[in-house]
Backbone as CSV, one residue per row, in Angstrom:
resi,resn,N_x,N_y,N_z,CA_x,CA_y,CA_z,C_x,C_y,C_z
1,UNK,14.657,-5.879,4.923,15.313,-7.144,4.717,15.719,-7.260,3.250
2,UNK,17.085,-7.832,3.465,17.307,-7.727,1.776,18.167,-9.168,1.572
3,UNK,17.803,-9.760,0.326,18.883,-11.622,0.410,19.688,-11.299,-0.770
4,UNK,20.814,-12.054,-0.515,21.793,-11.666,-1.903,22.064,-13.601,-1.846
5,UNK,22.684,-14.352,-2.646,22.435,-15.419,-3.020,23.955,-15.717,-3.866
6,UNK,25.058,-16.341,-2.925,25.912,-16.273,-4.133,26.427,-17.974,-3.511
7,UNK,26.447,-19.081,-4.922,27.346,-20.652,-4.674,26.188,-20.872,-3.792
8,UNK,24.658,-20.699,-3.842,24.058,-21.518,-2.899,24.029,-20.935,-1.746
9,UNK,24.438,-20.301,-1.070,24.515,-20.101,0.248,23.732,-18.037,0.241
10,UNK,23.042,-18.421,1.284,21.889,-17.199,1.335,22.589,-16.106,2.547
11,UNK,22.626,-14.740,2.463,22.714,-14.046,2.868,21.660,-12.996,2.763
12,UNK,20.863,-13.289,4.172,19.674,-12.309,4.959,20.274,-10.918,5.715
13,UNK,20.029,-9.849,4.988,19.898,-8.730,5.358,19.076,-7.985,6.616
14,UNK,19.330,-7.416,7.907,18.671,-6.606,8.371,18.916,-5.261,8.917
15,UNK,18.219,-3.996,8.767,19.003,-3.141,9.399,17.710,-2.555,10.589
16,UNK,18.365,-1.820,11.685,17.758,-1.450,12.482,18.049,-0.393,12.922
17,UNK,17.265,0.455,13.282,17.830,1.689,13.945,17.724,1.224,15.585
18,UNK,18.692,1.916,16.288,18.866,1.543,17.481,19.609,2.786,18.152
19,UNK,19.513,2.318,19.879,20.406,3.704,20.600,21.110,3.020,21.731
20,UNK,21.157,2.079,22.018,21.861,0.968,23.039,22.154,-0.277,22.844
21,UNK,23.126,-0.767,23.674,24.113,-2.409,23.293,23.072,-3.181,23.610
22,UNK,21.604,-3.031,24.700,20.972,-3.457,25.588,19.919,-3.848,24.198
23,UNK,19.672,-2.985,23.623,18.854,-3.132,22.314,18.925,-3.935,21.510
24,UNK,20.542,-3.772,21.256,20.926,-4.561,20.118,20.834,-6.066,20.387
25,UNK,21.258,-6.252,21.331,21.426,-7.962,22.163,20.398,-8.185,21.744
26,UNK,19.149,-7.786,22.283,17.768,-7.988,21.861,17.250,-8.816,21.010
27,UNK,17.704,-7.652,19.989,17.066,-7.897,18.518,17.936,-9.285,17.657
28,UNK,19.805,-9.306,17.785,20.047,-10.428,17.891,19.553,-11.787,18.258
29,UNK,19.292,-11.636,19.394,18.495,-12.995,20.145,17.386,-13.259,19.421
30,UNK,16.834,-12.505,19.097,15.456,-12.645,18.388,15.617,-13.031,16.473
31,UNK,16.789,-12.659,16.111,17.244,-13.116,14.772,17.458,-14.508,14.979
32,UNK,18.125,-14.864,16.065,19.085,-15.974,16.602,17.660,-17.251,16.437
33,UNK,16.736,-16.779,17.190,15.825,-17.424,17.480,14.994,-17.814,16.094
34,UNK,14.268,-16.436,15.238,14.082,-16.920,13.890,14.835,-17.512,13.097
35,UNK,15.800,-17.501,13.224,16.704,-18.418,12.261,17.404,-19.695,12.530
36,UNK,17.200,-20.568,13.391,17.756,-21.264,14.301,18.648,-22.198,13.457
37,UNK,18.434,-22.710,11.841,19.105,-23.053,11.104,20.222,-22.360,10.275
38,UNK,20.540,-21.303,10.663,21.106,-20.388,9.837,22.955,-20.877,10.673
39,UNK,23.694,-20.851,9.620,24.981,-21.339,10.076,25.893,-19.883,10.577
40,UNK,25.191,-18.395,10.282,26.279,-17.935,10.628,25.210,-16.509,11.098
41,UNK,25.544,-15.684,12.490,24.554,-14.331,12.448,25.873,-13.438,12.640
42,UNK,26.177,-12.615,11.647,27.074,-11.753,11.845,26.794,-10.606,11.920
43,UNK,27.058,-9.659,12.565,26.728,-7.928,12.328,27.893,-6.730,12.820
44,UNK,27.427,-5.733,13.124,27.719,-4.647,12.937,27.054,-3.712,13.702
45,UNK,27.577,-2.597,14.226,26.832,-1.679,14.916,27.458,-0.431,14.910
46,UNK,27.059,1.007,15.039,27.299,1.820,15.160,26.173,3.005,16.195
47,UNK,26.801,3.296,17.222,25.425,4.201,17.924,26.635,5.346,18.637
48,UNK,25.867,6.398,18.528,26.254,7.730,18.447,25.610,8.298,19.951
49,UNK,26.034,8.711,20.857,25.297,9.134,21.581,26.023,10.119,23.089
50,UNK,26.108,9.151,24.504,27.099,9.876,25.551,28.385,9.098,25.149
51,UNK,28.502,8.155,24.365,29.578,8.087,23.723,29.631,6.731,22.395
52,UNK,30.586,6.898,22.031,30.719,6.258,20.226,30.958,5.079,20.534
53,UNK,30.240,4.144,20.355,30.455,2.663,20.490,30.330,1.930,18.865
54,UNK,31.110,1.524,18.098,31.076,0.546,17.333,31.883,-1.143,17.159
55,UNK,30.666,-2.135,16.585,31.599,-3.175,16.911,31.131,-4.248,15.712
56,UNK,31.985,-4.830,15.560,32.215,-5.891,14.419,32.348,-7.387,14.675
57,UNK,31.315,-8.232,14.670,31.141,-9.708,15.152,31.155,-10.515,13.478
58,UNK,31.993,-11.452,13.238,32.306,-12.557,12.370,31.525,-13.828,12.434
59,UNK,30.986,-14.150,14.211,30.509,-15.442,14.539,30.859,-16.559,13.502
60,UNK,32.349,-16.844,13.901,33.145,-17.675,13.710,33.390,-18.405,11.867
61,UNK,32.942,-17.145,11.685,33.547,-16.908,9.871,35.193,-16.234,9.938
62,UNK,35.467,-16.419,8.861,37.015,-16.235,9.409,37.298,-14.482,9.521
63,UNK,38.086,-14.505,9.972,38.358,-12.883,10.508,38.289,-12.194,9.627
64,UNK,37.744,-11.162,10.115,37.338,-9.563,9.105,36.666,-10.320,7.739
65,UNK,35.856,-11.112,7.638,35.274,-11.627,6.450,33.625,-11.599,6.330
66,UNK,33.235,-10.841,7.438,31.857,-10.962,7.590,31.665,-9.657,8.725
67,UNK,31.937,-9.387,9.982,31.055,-7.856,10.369,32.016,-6.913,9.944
68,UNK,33.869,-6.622,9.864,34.056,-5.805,9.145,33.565,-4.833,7.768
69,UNK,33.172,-5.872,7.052,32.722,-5.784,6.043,31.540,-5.008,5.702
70,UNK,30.477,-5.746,7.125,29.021,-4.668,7.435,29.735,-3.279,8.182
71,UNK,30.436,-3.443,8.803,30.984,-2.065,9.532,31.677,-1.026,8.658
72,UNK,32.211,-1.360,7.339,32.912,-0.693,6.498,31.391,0.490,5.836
73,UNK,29.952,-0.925,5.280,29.192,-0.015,4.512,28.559,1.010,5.697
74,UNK,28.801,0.340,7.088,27.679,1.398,7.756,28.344,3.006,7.888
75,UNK,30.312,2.870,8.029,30.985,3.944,7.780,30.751,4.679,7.194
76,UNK,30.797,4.096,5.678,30.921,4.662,4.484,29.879,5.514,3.898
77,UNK,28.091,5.064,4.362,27.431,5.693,4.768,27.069,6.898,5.726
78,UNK,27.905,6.773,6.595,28.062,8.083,7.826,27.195,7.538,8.302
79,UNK,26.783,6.171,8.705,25.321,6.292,9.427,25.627,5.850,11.170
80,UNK,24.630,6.342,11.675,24.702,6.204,13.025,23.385,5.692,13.634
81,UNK,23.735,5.424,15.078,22.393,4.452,16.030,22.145,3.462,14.471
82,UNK,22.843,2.688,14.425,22.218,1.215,13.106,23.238,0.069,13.698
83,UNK,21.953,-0.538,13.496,22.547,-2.395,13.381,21.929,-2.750,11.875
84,UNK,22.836,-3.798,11.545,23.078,-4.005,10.631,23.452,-5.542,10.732
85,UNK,22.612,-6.775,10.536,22.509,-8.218,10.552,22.795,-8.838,9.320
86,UNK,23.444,-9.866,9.213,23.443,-10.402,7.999,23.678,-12.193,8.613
87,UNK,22.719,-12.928,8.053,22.703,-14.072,8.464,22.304,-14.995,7.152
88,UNK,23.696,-16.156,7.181,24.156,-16.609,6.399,23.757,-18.196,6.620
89,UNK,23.138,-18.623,5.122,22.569,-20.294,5.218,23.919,-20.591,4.587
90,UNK,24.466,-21.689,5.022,25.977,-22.077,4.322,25.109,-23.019,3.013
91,UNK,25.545,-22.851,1.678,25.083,-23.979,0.907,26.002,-24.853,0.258
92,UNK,26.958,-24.831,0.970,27.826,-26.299,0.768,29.178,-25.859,-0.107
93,UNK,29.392,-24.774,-0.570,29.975,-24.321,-1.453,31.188,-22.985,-0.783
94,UNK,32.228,-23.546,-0.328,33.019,-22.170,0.289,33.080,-21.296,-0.511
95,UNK,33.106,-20.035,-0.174,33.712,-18.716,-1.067,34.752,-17.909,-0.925
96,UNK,35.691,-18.840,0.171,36.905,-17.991,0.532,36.951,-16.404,1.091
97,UNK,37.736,-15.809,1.419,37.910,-14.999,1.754,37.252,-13.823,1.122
98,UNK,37.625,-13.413,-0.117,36.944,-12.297,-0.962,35.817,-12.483,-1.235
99,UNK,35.291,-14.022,-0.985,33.553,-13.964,-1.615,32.939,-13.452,-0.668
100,UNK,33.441,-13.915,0.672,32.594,-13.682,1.933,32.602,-12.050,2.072
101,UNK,33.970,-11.670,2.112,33.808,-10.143,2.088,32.697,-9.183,1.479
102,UNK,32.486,-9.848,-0.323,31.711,-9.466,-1.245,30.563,-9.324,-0.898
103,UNK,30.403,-10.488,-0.302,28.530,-11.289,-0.010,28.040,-10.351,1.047
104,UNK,28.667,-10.488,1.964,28.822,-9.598,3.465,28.479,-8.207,3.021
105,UNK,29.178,-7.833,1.972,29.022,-6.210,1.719,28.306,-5.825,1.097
106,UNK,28.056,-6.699,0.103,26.481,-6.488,-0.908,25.192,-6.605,-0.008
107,UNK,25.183,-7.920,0.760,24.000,-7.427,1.710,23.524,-6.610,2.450
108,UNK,24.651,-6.150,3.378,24.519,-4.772,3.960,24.327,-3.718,3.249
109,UNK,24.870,-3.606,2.564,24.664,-2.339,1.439,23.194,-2.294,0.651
110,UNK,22.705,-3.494,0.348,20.846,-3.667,-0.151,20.199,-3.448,0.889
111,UNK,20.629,-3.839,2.157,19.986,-3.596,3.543,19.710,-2.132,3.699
112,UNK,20.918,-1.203,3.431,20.619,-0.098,3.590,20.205,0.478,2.714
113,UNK,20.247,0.575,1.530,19.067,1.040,-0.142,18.080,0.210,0.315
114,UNK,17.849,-0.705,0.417,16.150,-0.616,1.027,15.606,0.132,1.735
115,UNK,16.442,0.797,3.280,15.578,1.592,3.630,15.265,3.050,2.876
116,UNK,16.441,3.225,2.239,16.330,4.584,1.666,15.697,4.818,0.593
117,UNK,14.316,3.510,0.327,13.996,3.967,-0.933,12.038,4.018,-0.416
């Protein structure tokens, strides 16, 4: 778990290794559930297996401004079977388009240097 903190508004990091959509739902629901105040659960997925499934959820942040963003670092990494959560406390303060991108990508990206350290 990793938090990045930008205008007030908190962005919670998680990554997971995983091998099915069946999984992932899962572990969502279960973010969904710990966080029940959290204004936004966005993620990312990538799993490698009888075949390549990746997918990019915003949950109603504006387009490509939040799971693109996790889907770009999980690329860019080469990494595979990972979810990748980022769940966002709004703190009153918009960040437009490029902040969200930023915020989105810095978390994921601490998400994943955490595990690798």
């Amino acid at each position: 778990m990793a938090l990045v903190e930008v205008k007030k508004s908190k962005f919670i990091s998680y990554i997971f290794n995983v091998n099915s959509v069946d999984e992932i739902k899962r572990i969502i629901e279960q973010i969904k559930v710990e966080n029940k105040k959290a204004t936004h659960v966005c993620y990312a997925y990538s799993i490698s297996g009888k075949e390549f499934l990746e997918k990019a959820f915003d949950d109603s942040e504006p387009s490509g401004t939040a799971g693109k963003p996790i889907l770009n670092v999980i690329q860019k990494q080469n990494l595979s079977n990972i979810l990748i959560v980022v769940v966002r406390y709004f703190g009153g303060i918009k960040l437009g388009a490029g902040g969200l991108v930023r915020a989105y990508s810095k978390a994921a990206s601490l998400a994943v240097l955490e595990t690798k350290t």
